[in-house]
C-alpha positions in Angstrom: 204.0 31.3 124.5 205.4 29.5 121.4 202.4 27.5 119.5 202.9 24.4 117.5 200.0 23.5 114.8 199.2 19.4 114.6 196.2 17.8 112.7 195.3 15.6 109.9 196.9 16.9 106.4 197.8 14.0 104.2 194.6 13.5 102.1 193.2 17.2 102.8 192.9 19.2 99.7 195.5 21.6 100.2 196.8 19.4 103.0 193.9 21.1 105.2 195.8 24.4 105.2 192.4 27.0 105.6 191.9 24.7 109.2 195.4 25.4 110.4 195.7 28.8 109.0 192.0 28.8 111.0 193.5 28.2 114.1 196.4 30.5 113.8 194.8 33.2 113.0 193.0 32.6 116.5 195.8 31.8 118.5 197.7 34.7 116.9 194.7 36.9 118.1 195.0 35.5 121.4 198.6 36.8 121.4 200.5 33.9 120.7 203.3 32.7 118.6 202.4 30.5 116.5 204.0 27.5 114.2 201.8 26.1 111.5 203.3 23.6 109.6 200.6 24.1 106.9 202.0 27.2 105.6 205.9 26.0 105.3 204.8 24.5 101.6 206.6 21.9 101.9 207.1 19.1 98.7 209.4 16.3 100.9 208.1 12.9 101.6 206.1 12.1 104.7 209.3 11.2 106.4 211.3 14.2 105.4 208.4 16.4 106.3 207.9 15.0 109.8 211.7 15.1 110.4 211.3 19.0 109.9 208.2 19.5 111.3 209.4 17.7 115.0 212.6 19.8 114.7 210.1 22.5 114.7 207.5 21.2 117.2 210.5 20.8 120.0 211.0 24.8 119.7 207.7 25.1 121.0 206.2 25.6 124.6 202.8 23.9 123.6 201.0 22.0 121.0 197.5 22.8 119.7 195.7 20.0 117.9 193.6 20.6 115.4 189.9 18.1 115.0 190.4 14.7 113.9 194.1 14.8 114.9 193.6 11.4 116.3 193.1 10.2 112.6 197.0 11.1 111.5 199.9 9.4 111.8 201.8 12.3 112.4 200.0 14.3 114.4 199.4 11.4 117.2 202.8 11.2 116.7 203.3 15.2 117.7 201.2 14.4 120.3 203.0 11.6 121.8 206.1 13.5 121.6 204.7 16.9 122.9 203.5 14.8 125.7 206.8 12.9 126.6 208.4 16.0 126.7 206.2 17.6 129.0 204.9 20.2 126.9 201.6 21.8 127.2 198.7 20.1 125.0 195.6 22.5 124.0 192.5 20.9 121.6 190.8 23.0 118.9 187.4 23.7 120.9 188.7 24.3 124.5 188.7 27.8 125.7 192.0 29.5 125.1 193.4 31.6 127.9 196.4 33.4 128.1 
């Protein structure tokens, strides 16, 4: 299963990369695939960057949202998408099972 990273990063030092590379690293032990959009290091505007990171998301079979993910723009905006399309929604603190 394909893995797509969402959570707060504009206004995180380092736009909050050691939390996503956090969670991949534990998904990736888990045995998935993951896509963290934290470690892309991209230098777009917010627009740009979402534009990419959604053509990204839509490769995936599920999202995994980070804490305090309801506090960005673009991450309730993954999430709304994620959840039109069906996909599979996992929050940072559940129990992940394979």
């Amino acid at each position: 299963m394909k893995i797509y990273l969402s959570g707060p990063m504009t206004g995180y030092e380092n736009y909050n990369k050691k939390a996503f590379d956090k969670a991949e690293s534990v998904l990736k032990e888990a045995g998935y695939e993951v896509v963290n959009p934290a470690s892309l290091g991209l230098d777009c505007s917010w627009v740009e960057c979402m534009k990419i990171d959604i053509g990204l998301l839509v490769t995936c079979d599920a999202l995994y949202m980070l804490k305090g993910w309801r506090h960005s723009q673009g991450a309730c905006l993954e999430h709304w998408i994620a959840h039109e399309l069906g996909m599979e929604i996992l929050m940072e603190g559940c129990e992940i099972g394979r």
